[in-house]
KELO-812038 format. One record per residue (C-alpha): x, y, z; residue number from 1. Coordinates in Angstrom, 2 decimals, padded with zeros to 5 digits. Layout:
(atom (X; Y; Z); NUM)
...
end
This chain:
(atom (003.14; 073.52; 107.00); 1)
(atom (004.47; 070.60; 109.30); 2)
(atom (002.95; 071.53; 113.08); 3)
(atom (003.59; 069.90; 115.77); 4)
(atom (000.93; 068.31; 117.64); 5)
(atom (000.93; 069.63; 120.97); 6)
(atom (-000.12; 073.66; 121.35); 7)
(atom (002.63; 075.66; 123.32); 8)
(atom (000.37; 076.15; 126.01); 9)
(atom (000.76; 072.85; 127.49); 10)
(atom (004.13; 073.41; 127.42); 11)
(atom (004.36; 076.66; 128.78); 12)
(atom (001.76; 074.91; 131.84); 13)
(atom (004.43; 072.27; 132.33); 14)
(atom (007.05; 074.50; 132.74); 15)
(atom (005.36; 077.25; 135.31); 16)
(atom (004.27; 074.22; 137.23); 17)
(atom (008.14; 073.04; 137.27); 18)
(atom (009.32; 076.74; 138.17); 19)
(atom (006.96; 077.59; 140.68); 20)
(atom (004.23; 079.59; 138.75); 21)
(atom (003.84; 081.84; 136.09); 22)
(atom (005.23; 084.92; 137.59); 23)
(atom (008.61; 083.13; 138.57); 24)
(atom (008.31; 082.09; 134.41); 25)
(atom (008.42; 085.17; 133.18); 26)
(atom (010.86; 086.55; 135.46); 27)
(atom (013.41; 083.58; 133.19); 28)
(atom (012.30; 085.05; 130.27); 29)
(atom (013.70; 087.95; 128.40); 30)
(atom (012.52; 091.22; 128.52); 31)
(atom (013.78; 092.93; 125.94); 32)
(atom (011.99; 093.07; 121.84); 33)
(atom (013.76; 090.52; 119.92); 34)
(atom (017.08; 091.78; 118.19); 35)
(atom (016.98; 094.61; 120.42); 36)
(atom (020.25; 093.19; 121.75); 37)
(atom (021.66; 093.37; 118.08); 38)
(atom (020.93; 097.62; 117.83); 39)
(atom (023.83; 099.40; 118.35); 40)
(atom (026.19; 096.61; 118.65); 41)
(atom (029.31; 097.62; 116.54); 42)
(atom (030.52; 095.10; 114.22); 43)
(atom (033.90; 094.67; 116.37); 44)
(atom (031.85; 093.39; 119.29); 45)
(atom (029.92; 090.82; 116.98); 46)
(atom (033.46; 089.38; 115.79); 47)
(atom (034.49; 089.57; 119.33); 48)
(atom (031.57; 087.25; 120.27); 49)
(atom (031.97; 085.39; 117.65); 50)
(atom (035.68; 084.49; 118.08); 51)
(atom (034.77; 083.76; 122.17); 52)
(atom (032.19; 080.95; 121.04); 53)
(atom (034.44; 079.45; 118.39); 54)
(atom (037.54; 079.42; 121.32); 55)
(atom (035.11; 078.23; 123.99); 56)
(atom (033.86; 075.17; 121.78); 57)
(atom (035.65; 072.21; 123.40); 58)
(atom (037.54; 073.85; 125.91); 59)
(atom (036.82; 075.85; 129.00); 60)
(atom (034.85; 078.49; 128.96); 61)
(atom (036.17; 079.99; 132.46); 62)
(atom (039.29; 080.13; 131.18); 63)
(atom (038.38; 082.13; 128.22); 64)
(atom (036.58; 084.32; 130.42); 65)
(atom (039.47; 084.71; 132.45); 66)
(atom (041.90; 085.33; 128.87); 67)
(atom (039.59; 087.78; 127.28); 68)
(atom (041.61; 090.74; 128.01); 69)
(atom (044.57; 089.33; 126.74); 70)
(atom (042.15; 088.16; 123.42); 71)
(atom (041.02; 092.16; 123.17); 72)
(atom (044.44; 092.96; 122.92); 73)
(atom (046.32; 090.62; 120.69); 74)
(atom (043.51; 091.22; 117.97); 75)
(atom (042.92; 094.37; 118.18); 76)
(atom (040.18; 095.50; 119.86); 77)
(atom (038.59; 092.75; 116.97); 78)
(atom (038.37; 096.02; 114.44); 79)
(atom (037.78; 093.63; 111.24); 80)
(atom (039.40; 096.37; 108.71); 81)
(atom (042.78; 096.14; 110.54); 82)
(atom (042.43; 092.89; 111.46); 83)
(atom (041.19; 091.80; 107.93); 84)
(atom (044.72; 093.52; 106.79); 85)
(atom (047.27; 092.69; 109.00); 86)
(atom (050.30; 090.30; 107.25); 87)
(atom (050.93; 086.77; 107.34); 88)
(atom (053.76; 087.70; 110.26); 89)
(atom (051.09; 089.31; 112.51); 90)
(atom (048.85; 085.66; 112.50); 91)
(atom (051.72; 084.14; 112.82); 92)
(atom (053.04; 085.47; 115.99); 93)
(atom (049.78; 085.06; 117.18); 94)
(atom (050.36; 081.53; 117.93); 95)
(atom (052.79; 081.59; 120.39); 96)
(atom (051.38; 084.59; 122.14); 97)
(atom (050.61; 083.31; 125.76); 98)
(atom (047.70; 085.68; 126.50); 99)
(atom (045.52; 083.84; 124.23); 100)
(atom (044.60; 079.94; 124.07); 101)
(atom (047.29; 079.16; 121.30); 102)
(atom (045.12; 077.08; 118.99); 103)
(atom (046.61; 077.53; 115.31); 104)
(atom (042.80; 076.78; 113.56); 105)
(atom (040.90; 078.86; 115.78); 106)
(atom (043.59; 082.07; 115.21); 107)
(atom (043.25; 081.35; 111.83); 108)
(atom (039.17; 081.91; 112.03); 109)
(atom (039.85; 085.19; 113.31); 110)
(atom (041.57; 086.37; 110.18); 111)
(atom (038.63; 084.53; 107.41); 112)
(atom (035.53; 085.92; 109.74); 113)
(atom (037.19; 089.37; 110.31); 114)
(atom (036.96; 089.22; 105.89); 115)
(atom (033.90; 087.72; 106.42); 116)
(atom (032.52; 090.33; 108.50); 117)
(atom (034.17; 093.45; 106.72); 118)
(atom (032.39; 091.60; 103.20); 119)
(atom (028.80; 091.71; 105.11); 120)
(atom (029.16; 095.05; 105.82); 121)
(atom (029.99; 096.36; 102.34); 122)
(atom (026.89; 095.07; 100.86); 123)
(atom (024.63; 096.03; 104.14); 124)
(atom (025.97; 099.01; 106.04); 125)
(atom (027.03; 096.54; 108.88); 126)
(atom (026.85; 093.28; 109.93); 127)
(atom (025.08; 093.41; 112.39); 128)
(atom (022.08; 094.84; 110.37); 129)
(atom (022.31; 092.17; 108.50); 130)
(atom (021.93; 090.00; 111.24); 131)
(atom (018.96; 091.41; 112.72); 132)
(atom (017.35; 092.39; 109.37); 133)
(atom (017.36; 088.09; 108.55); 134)
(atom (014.10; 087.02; 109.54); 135)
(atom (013.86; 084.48; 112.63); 136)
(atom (011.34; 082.54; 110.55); 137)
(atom (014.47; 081.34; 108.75); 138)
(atom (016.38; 081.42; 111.64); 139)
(atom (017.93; 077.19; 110.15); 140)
(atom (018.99; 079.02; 106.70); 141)
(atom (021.50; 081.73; 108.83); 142)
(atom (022.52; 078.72; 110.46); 143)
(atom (023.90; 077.41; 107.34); 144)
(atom (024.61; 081.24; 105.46); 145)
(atom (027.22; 081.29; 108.79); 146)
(atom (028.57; 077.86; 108.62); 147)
(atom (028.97; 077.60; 104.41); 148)
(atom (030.91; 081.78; 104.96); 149)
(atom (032.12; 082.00; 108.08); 150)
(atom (034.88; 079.99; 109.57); 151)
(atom (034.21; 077.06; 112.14); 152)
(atom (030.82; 078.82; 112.93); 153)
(atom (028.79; 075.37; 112.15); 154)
(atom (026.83; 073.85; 114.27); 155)
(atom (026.35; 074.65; 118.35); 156)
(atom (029.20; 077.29; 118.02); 157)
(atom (026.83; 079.72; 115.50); 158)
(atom (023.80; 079.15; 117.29); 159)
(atom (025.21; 080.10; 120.49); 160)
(atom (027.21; 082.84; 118.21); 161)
(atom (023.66; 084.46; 117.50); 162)
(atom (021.88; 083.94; 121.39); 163)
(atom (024.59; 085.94; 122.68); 164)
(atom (024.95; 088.69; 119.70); 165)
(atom (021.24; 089.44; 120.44); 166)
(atom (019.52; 087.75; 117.72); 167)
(atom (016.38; 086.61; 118.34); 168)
(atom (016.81; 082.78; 118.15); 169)
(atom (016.12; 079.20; 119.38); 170)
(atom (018.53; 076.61; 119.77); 171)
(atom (018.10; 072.77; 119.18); 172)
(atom (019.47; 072.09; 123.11); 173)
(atom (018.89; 068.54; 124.06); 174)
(atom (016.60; 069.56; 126.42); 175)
(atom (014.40; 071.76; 123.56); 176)
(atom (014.67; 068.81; 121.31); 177)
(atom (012.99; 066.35; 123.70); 178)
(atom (010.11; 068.76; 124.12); 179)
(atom (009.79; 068.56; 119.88); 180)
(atom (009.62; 065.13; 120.16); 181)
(atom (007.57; 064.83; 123.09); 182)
(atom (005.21; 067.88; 121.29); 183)
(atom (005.01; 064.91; 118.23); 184)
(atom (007.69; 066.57; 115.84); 185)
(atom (009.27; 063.79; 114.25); 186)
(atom (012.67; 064.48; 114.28); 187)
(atom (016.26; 062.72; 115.64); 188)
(atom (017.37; 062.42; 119.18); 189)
(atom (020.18; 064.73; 117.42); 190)
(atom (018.36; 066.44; 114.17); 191)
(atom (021.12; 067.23; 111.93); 192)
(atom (019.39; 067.00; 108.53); 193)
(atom (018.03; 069.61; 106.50); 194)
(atom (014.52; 068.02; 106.82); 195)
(atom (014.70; 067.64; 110.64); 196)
(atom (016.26; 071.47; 110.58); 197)
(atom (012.92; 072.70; 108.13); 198)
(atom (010.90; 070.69; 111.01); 199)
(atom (011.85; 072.51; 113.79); 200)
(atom (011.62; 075.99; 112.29); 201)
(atom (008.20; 075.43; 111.44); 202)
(atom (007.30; 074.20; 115.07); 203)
(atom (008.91; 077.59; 116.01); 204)
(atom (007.26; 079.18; 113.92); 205)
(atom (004.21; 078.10; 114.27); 206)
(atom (004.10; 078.88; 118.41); 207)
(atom (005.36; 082.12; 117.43); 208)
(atom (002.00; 082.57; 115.58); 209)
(atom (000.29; 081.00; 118.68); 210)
(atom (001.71; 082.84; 121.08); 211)
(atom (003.17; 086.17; 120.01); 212)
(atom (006.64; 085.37; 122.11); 213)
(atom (009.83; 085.72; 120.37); 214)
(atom (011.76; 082.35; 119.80); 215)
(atom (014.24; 083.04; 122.24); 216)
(atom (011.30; 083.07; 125.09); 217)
(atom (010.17; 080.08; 123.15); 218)
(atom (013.06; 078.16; 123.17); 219)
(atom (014.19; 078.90; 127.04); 220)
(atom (010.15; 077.88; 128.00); 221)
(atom (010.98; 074.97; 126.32); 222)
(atom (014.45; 074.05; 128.03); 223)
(atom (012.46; 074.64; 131.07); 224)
(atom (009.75; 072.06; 130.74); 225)
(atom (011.59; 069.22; 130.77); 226)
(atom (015.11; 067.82; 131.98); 227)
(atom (016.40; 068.36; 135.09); 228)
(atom (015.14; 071.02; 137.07); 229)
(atom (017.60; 073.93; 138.01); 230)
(atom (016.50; 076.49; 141.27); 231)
(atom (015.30; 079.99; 139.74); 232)
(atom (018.65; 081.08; 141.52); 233)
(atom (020.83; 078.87; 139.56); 234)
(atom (018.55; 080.10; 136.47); 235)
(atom (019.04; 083.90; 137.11); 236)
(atom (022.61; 083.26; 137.81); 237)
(atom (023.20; 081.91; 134.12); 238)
(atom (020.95; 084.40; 131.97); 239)
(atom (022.63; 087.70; 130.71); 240)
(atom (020.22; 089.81; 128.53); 241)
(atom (021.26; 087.84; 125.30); 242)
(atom (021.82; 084.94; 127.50); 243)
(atom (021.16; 081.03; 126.12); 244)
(atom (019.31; 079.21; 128.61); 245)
(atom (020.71; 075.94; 127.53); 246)
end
């Protein structure tokens, strides 16, 4: 198993010494078991979060915010059997409705990951179990299960996806990937490739063996160590319980 070289207690040191000391740490990190967020969250809600991080790729995320009623309304409630059924005329309208950002693609997601979702769930009694039942140890290979089956869910937009579903999960921030290179992982300034991807999951997993945490409180320690140094206000401010901290 590639390691990296540095143990995560150094980093977790660095980090309390950049927010003030170990209580104020742990006050960032999440309390809740990992996946807990993903229990009783209804497969409509996990479309619905999954459609807000595909709009809010490239665009602004305040507005989305602020057009999410509007987004509840025009699909549905995001119910993935009616939505997964609903005619060519229905997706089509869709596009000119002004309650919604009109992007033609990102409609069209709705429609492939509401099959996508409803397909899951046949073959696991929901999606969301399936979600939480995938191991984190193999967090990389949901990356790819989501962005090979799902629609535009590659990349940032299904890792951030999965943070805010619940799923226990790190994400390769630019501040996280510094510390793996700074910790001696050998990977790109932007690790992309499978063997950079297999890297990182083992250096997750292996402080996950050395320290017990989940790799959500593994990767926000991380994005903590390093980089520019937010106030714990500012910090608080951002973090919902299945927050990212990136």
């Amino acid at each position: 198993m590639m390691q990296p070289m540095m143990k995560f207690a150094e980093i977790r040191a660095r980090a309390e010494t950049r927010k003030g000391g170990s209580t104020v740490l742990e006050a960032l990190l999440p309390s809740a078991s990992p996946d807990a967020g993903l229990k009783g969250l209804g497969d409509d809600r996990a479309l619905a979060e999954m459609t807000k991080c595909i709009f809010r790729s490239g665009f602004s995320w305040k507005v989305i915010e602020a057009k999410w009623p509007g987004f509840e309304e025009a699909f549905l409630g995001f119910e993935p059997g009616p939505l997964a059924f609903q005619p060519d005329e229905f997706w089509d309208d869709l596009v000119s409705n002004r309650n919604i950002v009109r992007h033609g693609a990102k409609i069209a997601s709705v429609r492939h990951n509401a099959g996508f979702v409803l397909d899951i769930a046949k073959e696991h009694g929901s999606f969301t179990q399936f979600l939480a039942n995938w191991p984190a140890s193999e967090l990389v290979d949901l990356w790819a299960y989501l962005a090979k089956h799902g629609k535009r869910l590659g990349g940032n937009t299904g890792r951030y996806f999965l943070r805010f579903a619940g799923k226990d999960s790190f994400i390769p921030s630019r501040d996280v990937v510094s510390t793996l290179r700074d910790a001696g992982l050998e990977i790109a300034e932007n690790p992309t490739s499978k063997r950079d991807m297999k890297a990182m999951q083992e250096a997750f997993n292996s402080w996950h063996e050395e320290t017990g945490l989940s790799y959500t409180a593994l990767s926000r320690i991380c994005a903590m160590s390093v980089g520019e140094n937010y106030d714990t206000a500012t910090l608080q401010s951002r973090i919902r319980p299945s927050d990212a901290e990136e």
